[in-house]
KEKE-210546 format. One line per 8 residues: number of its first residue (from 0); for each residue x, y, z of C-alpha. Coordinates in steps of 0.25 Angstrom, whole numbers, always signed. Example, Ala and Ser with C-alpha at 12.3 -4.5 7.8 and 13.67 -1.06 7.14 Angstrom:
<atoms>
0 = +49:-18:+31; +55:-4:+29
</atoms>
This chain:
<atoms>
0 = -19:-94:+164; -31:-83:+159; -37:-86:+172; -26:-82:+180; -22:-71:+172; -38:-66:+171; -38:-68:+186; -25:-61:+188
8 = -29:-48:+181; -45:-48:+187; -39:-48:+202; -27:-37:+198; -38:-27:+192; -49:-31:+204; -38:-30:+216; -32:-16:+206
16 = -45:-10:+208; -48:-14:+224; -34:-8:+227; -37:+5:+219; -49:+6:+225; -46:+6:+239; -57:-7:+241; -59:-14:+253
24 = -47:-5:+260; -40:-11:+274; -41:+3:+281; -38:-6:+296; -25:-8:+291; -18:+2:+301; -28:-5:+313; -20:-16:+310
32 = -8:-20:+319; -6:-34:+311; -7:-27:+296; +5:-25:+288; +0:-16:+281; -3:+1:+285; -12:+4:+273; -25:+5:+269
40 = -27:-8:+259; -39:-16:+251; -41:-29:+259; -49:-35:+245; -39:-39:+236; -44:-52:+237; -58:-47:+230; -50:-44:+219
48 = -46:-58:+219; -59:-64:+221; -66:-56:+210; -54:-60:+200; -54:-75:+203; -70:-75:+204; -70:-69:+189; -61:-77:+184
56 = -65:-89:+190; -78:-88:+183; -73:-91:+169; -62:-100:+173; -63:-107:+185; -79:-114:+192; -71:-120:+201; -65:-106:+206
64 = -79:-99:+205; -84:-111:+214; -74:-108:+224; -76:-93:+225; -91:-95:+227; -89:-103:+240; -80:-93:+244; -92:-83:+243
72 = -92:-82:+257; -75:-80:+258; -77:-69:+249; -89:-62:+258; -83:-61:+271; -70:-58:+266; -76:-46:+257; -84:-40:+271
80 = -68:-43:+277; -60:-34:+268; -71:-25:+262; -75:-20:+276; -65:-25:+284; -72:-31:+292; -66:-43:+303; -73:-55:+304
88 = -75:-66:+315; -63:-76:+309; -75:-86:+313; -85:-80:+302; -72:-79:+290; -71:-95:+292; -85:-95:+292; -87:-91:+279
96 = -74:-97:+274; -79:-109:+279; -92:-107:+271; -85:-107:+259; -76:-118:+260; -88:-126:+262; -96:-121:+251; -82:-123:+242
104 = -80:-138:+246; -93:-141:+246; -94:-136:+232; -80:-142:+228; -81:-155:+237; -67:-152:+239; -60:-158:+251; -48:-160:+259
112 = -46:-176:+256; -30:-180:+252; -22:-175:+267; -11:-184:+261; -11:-195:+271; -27:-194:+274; -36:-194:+261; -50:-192:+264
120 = -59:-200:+256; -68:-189:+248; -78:-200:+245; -80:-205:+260; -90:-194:+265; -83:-195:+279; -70:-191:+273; -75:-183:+263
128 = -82:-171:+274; -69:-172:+282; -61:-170:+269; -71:-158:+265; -71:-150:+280; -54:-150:+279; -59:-143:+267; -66:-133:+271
136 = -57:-131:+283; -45:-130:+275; -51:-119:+266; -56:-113:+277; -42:-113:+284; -35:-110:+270; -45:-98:+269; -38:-91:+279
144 = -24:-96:+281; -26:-87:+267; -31:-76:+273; -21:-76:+285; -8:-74:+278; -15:-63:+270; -5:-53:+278; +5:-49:+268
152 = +6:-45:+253; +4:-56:+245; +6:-67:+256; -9:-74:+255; -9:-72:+241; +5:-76:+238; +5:-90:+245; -9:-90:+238
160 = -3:-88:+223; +8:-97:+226; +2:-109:+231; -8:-110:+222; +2:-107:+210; +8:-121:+215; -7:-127:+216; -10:-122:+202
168 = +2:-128:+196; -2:-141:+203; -16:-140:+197; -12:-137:+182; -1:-151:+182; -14:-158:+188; -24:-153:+178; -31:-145:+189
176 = -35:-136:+182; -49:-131:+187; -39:-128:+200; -28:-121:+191; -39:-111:+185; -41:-107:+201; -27:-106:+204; -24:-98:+193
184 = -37:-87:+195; -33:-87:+211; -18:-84:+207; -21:-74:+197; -29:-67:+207; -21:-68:+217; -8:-62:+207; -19:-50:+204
192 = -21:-48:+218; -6:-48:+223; -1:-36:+211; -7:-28:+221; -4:-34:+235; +11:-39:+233; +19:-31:+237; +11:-17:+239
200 = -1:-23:+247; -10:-15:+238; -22:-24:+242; -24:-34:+250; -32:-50:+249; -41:-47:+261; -48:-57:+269; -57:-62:+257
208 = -47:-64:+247; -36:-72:+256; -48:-81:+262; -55:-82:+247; -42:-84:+242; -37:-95:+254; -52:-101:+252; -50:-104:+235
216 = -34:-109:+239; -39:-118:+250; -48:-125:+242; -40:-127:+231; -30:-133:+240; -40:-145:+245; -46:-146:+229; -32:-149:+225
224 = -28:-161:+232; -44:-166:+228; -39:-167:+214; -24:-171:+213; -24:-184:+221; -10:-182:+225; -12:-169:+231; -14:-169:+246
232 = -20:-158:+255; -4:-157:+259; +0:-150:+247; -9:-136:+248; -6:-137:+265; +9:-137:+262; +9:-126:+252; +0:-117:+259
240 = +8:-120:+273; +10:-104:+276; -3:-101:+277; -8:-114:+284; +3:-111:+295; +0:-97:+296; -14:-102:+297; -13:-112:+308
248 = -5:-101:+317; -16:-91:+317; -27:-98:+320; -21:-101:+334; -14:-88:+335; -28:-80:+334; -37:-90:+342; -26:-90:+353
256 = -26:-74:+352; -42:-73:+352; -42:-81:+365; -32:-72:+371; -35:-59:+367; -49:-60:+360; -43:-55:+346; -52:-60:+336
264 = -46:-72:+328; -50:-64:+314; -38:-53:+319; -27:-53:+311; -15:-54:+319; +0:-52:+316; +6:-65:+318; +6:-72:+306
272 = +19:-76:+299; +18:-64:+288; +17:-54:+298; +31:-58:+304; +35:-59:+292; +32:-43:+288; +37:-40:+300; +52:-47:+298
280 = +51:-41:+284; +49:-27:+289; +61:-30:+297; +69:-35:+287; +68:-25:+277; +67:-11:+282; +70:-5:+271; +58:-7:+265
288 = +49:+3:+269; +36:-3:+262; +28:-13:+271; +20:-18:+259; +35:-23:+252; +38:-29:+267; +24:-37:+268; +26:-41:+254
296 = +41:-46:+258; +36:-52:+269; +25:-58:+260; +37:-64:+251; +44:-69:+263; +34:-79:+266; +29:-82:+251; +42:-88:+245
304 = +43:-99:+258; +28:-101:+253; +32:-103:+238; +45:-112:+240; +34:-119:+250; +25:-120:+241; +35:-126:+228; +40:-138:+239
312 = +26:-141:+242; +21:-142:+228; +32:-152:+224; +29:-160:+235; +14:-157:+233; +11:-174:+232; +18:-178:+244; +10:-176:+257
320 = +21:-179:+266; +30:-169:+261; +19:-160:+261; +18:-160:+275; +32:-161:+278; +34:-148:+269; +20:-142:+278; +27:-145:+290
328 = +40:-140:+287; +34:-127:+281; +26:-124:+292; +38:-126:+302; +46:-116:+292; +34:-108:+294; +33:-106:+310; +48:-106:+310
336 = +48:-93:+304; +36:-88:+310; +40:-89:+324; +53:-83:+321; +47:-69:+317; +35:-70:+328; +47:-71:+337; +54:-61:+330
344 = +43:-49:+329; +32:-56:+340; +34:-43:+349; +26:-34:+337; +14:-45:+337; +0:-39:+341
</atoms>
């Protein structure tokens, strides 16, 4: 636990001392139609993360320290983002977090292998490269499913803490303890981080902490099924199913938009499930004047679904079939309610 609490009070004083000093401000956040926010606020709250973890990692975890250093290139593009808010190509941001999910399985030789019902064999070379490129493309997918429910106070972080809060119980009863020691200095971070986003929305993660933070999480999700023979790739796919859906929605939502209307696929837009969500909580409570306590409600609305999600799903952690049941069911659950706020508020969409 002295690595969490070490990590915990590095990333409270590092994201103290951005949000004092007005660093990396998001002064576009009037420019915005799709922002739920109307004031000026630092977009690197996520380098106080990264700085935290990175220290700490260095006297307690090499696994950790091997981790951040193929996420060198995550951590570049994202500082130019939220620094200089600058808007990169989508193209160029999987580029690089494409880079670094291969330099990290190729250090790791970590790969996608127990589906449940299909088990790759890692020893069959064949097998092994297809098992490898899921990998990768599951980091790279997880990377930003991360960074595309960064859009309320405490959302990407919270389903974040939670999640792995479940994954480092499941590591300490196994003896994984290598993994533990990650889980403990990300969610010691990450508890630094959100004193100061939940519920004021102080600072925000930016784009580098939420794909940096999506990369590590991604990776520990493929690592841990590789070391508990009963584990199955099901089990992190289940318990992540909010930001996997959310995901799976976008990517054809902007492509079909680019096509029409030539809107950049990197342009946020303001159809994801937390936006209707602020918007029905502004409507539901109109008393409440503050849109940060709204955002952070709205935040909440979604979050305890995802905890008592997240409790079936580790009890049933070693059962693929349930797993996917529970997936499926989830994720009908999911587009249920999403469809009946797009109906509902779909006449204020860009």
């Amino acid at each position: 636990m002295l690595e969490f609490l070490i990590s915990f009070i590095l990333s409270a004083i590092f994201v103290y001392l951005i949000y004092k000093k007005n660093y990396g401000l998001d002064k576009t956040a009037d420019e915005k139609s799709h922002a739920m926010h109307t004031h000026k606020v630092s977009r690197l709250g996520g380098l106080g993360i990264i700085a935290s973890i990175t220290i700490t990692s260095v006297f307690f975890s090499p696994l950790l320290t091997n981790i951040l250093i193929a996420g060198t290139a995550i951590f570049t593009f994202g500082f130019l983002e939220d620094r200089f808010h600058l808007d990169l190509p989508y193209s160029k941001k999987i580029a690089f977090i494409f880079l670094s999910a291969l330099v990290l399985v190729y250090m790791t030789k970590e790969g996608v292998f127990n589906g449940g019902f299909i088990i790759l064999n890692k020893n069959n070379p064949f097998e092994a490269a297809i098992g490898y490129i899921i990998a990768i493309i599951g980091i790279v997918g997880f990377a930003s499913a991360i960074n595309f429910i960064d859009g309320l106070n405490g959302y990407a972080t919270g389903v974040i803490f939670i999640t792995l809060s479940f994954f480092g119980y499941h590591f300490y009863i196994t003896g994984m303890y290598e993994y533990l020691k990650v889980v403990l200095i990300l969610n010691g971070a990450i508890l630094g981080f959100l004193i100061f986003n939940f519920p004021y929305g102080k600072i925000f993660l930016g784009d580098m902490g939420a794909h940096l933070i999506g990369f590590i999480v991604g990776f520990l999700s493929i690592a841990m099924t590789n070391h508990d023979p009963k584990l199955t790739v099901w089990y992190p796919l289940a318990a992540f199913t909010i930001p996997i859906i959310n995901t799976l929605q976008k990517f054809p939502r902007r492509i079909k938009r680019k096509k029409l209307y030539g809107i950049p696929f990197s342009e946020s837009d303001s159809e994801d499930l937390h936006y209707f969500m602020f918007k029905y909580i502004k409507q539901k409570y109109p008393n409440i004047k503050d849109n940060a306590i709204k955002n952070s409600i709205a935040a909440l609305y979604i979050l305890i679904p995802h905890i008592i999600l997240n409790i079936i799903v580790f009890y049933f952690r070693y059962n693929p079939f349930a797993l996917i049941s529970i997936f499926i069911i989830a994720s009908l659950i999911y587009l249920w309610i999403y469809n009946i706020l797009r109906k509902k508020y779909e006449k204020e969409l860009n």
